[in-house]
C-alpha angles and dihedrals in degrees: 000000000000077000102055085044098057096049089049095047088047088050090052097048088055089056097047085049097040119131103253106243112241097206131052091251140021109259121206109144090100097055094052086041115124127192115265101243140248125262111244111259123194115202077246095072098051102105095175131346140183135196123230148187127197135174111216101202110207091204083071101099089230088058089049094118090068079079109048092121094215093071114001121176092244111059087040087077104030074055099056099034094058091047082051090238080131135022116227131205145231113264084229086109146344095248102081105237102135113048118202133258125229098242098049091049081056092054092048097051099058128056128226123231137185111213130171116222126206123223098215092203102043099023092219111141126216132187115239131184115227118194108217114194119229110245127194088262091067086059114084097156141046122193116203136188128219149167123219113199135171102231099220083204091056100019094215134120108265130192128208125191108213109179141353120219120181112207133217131215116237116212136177124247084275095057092254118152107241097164146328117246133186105249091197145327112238105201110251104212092057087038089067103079092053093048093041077063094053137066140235120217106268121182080206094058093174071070112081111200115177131201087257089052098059105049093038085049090049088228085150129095116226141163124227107240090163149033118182107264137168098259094048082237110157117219088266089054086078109013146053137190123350092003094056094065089037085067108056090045084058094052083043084050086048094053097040094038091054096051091053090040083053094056089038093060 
């Protein structure tokens, strides 16, 4: 009997002290979720293919969802990069060859400041150097990598997102921009799993939209700043302004224009 009491005196004390759920039900479909597959694809079956490079800009008010601070993009992959769920690489170059350390992913993600520190009782001053950690709100651009590819089995244009790379913008002591630079490439088709686990902001909330979701469903906006070509150049190598962005609607038009030639032959 004492037993039995206590059980039941230790059951009730977890409910008194339960977490109260803030939903209507405990969702969980999302957690347990894994990416669909792709269909297998021999070298063989690549008709024609193209590589591309796009920036997505999260300032860009279809994009919005990179800064909804309960699960941006960002600090997903830092996240899972620092619990080695994922491996990251150096920003080198976009082709994945030297993969980061922990300790050097721990070094890029945190910013180094001088600042000089006043004694209010002595008034002696000291330098000291504070370590500031970079949030998803320090990130305004993503680069990503893909490949776009006509599948001769299902004759269709097909699109393939290689890497993701948040960049970082670079200023002087006085906060003035001075450039933009890639911090590292996680490797897209590892990243999946990890993505197909988290979820993206969604005003319908009965509908469930994962990170996954969202890139292999192409619900972001982006801009072109590079084809593969034989002299690596991207688009702002050898153009400005409005041609500039000419230009990467022309290389968008390319794409788009040889997928219908293809079905009117």
């Amino acid at each position: 009997k004492k037993i039995i009491f206590v059980f039941l005196a230790a059951a009730n004390l977890s409910i008194a002290f339960a977490q109260p759920l803030n939903d209507i039900v405990n969702r969980t479909v999302i957690q347990e979720k894994m990416p669909l597959a792709y269909e297998p694809l021999r070298e063989a079956d690549i008709f024609w293919e193209r590589g591309i490079w796009q920036v997505i800009d999260v300032r860009e008010k279809q994009n919005a969802v990179f800064m909804y601070p309960e699960k941006p993009l960002f600090e997903i992959i830092k996240q899972a990069a620092l619990n080695e769920e994922i491996t990251l690489y150096d920003s080198e170059n976009d082709r994945f060859e030297t993969p980061l350390l922990k300790e050097e992913l721990e070094q890029i993600i945190r910013t180094s400041d001088t600042v000089e520190v006043f004694d209010p009782t002595t008034y002696d001053s000291d330098f000291r150097i504070i370590s500031n950690d970079i949030y998803f709100e320090d990130i305004k651009r993503f680069r990503i990598k893909e490949i776009w590819f006509v599948n001769s089995k299902t004759a269709q244009m097909e699109v393939r997102i290689i890497g993701i790379a948040p960049m970082i913008e670079v200023k002087d002591e006085n906060d003035n921009f001075l450039y933009e630079k890639v911090m590292f490439w996680a490797y897209y088709p590892e990243l999946r799993e990890v993505l197909a686990q988290n979820e993206v902001f969604n005003t319908n909330q009965s509908s469930r939209v994962t990170w996954d979701d969202y890139f292999e469903q192409r619900r972001f906006s982006s801009t072109i700043f590079k084809e593969n070509n034989v002299r690596d150049r991207r688009i702002k190598d050898y153009l400005t302004g409005v041609d500039l962005l000419k230009e990467a609607e022309k290389i968008k038009s390319e794409i788009s224009n040889f997928e219908h030639d293809m079905w009117s032959q």
